[in-house]
TITORDREN-899044 format. One record per residue (C-alpha): residue in one letter; x, y, z. Coordinates in steps of 0.1 Angstrom, whole numbers, padded with zeros to 4 digits, always signed. Each point is the difference from the previous one (the first is absolute). Layout:
% TITORDREN-899044
aXYZ/...
END
This chain:
% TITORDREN-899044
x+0197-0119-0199/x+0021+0034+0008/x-0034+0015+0004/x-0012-0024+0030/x+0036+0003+0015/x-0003+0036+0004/x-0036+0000+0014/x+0017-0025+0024/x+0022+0028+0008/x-0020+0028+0000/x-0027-0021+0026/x+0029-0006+0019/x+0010+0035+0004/x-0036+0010+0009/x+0000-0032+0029/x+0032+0017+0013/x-0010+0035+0003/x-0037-0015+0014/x+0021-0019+0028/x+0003+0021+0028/x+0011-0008+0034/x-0026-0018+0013/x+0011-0017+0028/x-0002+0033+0023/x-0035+0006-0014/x-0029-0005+0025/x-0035-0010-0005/x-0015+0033-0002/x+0026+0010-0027/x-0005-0027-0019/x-0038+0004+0002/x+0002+0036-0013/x+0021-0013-0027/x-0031-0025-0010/x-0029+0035+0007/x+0012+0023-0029/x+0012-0035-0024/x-0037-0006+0003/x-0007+0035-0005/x+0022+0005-0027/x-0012-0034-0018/x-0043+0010+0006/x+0012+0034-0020/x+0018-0015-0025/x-0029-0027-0011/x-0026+0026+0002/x+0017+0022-0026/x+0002-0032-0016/x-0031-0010+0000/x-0016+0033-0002/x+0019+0008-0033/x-0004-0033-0017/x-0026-0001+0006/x-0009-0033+0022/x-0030-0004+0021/x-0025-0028+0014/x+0006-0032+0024/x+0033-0011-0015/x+0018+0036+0001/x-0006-0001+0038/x+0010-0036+0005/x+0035+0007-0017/x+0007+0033+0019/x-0008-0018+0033/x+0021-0029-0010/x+0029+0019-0008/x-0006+0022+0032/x+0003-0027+0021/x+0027-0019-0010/x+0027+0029-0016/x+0013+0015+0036/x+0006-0034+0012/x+0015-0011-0032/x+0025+0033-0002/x+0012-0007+0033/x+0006-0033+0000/x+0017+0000-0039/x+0010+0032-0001/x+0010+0015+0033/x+0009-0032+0014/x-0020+0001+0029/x-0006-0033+0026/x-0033+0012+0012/x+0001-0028+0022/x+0029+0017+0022/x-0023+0027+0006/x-0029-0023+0021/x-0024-0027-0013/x-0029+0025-0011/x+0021+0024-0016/x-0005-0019-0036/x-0033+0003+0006/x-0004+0038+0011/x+0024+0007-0032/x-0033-0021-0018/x-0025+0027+0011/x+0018+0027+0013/x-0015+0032-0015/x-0027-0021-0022/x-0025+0021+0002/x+0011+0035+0002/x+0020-0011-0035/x-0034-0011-0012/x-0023+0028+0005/x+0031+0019-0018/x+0003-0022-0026/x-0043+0001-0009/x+0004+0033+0007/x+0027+0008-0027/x-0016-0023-0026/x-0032+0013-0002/x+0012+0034-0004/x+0026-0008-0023/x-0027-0024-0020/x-0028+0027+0006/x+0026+0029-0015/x+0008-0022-0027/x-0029-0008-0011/x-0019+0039+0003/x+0032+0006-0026/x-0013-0025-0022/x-0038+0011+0002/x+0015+0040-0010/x+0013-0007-0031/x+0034+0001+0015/x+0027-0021-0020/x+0005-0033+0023/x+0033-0003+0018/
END
């Protein structure tokens, strides 16, 4: 139980720091915020995916799942953001702000990571 009480602790340190002001925020702020968490998120899963290595139908339908529903999640749980307070579409602009762009980095990114990966393999190299 000690253990679960400190990640308790230690999440609510990270929520703290993660709670910024804002309530002086505007929309274009907040929707630069939600560009490079998208960005950040399509590089992350493509090293992922790259390196695991996880391809077909079902890799693609996970990353675009997670894609589309972390920034509004983080900002909403872990910013503490009322995205309502910032005009009725702004939920949904958060939903596909930047979609696509993170996309064509995210394919990008995996299939040179899975294409590097896998020309390592073919060499002789030892596997990562």
């Amino acid at each position: 139980m000690p253990d679960q009480a400190h990640q308790r602790a230690v999440l609510h340190r990270w929520r703290k720091r993660l709670r910024v002001e804002v309530a002086s925020w505007d929309r274009s702020r907040l929707l630069t915020l939600v560009f490079y968490l998208r960005l950040l998120c399509a590089l992350g899963f493509a090293l992922l995916f790259g390196l695991v290595p996880l391809t077909g139908v079902g890799a693609l339908s996970a990353y675009i799942l997670v894609t589309c529903f972390l920034p509004t999640t983080v900002l909403r749980k872990f910013i503490g953001v009322q995205l309502e307070t910032y005009g009725e579409n702004t939920a949904w602009l958060c939903f596909t702000e930047n979609l696509w762009p993170a996309f064509l980095l995210f394919v990008l990114v995996w299939t040179l990571v899975y294409t590097w990966r896998t020309s390592l393999l073919d060499s002789g190299a030892p596997p990562l």
